[in-house]
N, C-alpha and C positions, 0 to 999 in steps of 0.2 A: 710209880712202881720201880722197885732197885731190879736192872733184870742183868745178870751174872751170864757171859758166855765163856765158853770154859770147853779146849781143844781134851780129849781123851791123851791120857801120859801115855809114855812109850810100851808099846806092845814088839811081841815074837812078831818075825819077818816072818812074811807069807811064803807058801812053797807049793811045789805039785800035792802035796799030801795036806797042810794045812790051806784050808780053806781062807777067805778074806773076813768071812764074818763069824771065824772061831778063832780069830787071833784075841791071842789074851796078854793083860801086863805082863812085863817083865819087872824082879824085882826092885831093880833100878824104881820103875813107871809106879810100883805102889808108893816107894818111897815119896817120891816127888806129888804123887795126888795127896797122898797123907799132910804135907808140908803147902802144898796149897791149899787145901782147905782147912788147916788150920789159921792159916793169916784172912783167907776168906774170911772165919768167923771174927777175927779178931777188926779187921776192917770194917766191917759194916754192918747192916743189920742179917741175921740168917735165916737163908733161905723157907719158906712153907712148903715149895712144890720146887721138884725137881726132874725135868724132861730128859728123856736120854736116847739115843739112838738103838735102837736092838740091836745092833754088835755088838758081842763079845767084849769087847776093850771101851766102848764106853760104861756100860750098863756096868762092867765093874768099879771104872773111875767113878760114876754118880754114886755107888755104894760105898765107896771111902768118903766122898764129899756127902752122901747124907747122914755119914754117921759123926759128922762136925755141924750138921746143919742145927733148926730152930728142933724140939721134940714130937712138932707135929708134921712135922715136912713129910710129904710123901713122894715117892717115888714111880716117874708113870714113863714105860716106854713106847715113845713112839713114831712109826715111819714117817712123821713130820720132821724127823732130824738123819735121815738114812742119806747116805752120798746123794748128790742128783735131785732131793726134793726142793720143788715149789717156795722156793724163798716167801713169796706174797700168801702160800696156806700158812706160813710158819706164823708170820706180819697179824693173821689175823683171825691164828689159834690165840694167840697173845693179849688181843686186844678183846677176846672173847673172855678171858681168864684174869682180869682186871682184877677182880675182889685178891688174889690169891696175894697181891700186892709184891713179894720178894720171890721172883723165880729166877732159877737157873739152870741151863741149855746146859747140856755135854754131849758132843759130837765130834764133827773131824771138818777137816781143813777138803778143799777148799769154800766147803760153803759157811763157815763160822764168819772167816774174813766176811765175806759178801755180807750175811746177814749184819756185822756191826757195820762195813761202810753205808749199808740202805740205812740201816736205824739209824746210822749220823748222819747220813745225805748227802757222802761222796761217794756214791755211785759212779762205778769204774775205777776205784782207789785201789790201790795195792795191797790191801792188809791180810796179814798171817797173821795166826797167831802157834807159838810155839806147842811143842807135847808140853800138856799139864799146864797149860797156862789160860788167865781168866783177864775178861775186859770186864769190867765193872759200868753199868750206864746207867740215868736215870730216863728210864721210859715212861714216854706219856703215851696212854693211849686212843686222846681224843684229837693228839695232833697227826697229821700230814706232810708230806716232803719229808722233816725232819723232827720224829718225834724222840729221839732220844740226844741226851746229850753225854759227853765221855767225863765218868769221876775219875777211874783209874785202871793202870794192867798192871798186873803182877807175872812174872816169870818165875819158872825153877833157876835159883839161886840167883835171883835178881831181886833188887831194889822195888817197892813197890814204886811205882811213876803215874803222876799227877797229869804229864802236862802228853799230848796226844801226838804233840810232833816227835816226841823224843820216846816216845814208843813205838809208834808205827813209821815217821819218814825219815 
């Protein structure tokens, strides 16, 4: 399975008055979701199903990347991708969703990082991943320890990159 995870682009700064989960893109933030998922599509196979966090700023980011997706992608939000949830429900909504074969995640930091270091099985690794930016992996979902392996990250206005040390260390 190609599984795409993919940080929500730049949103309005939160305040007393705007809330955390009514922040929304800024222009900037469409530009750059519009621009990654267009090399999205161009890179790889696109997406069928497309998971997003109920915030505000994701759930608009998954709706610029599924209007570059495959025609039958759908779009499903869910608190499997909220700040704070369950890495191991995320592991094994996934691995429940096998047929869907090309998904990809849109959420936030810091749990994107974690989810592709467990899916690579450097567990305690350091990785970020930018606003608007996608790790491309090949997930298996009948392996263990380490069922995914790294094809690629793409950045706003960055190079796309191959090799995993020179993305993430």
């Amino acid at each position: 399975m190609k599984l795409y995870v993919m940080r929500h682009a730049e949103a309005v700064d939160g305040s007393d008055t705007m809330r955390d989960e009514w922040r929304y893109l800024t222009e900037k933030g469409r530009t750059a979701a519009k621009a990654i998922s267009s090399s999205i599509a161009k890179y790889g196979p696109k997406p069928r199903l497309t998971i997003t966090s109920p915030l505000t700023r994701a759930v608009q980011t998954a709706e610029i990347v599924g209007g570059k997706a495959c025609r039958r992608n759908v779009i499903v939000a869910s608190e499997l991708l909220l700040p704070g949830a369950a890495i191991e429900d995320l592991v094994a909504f996934l691995k429940k969703n096998r047929e869907a074969k090309r998904i990809i995640l849109v959420g936030h930091e810091p749990q994107l990082g974690t989810i592709v270091a467990t899916l690579l099985g450097c567990r305690g690794a350091a990785i970020t991943l930018k606003k608007a930016a996608c790790v491309a992996l090949d997930f298996d979902p009948d392996k263990d320890g380490k069922p995914a392996g790294f094809l690629w990250y793409l950045a706003p206005g960055k190079k796309r990159t191959t090799s995993f040390k020179k993305a993430f260390l």
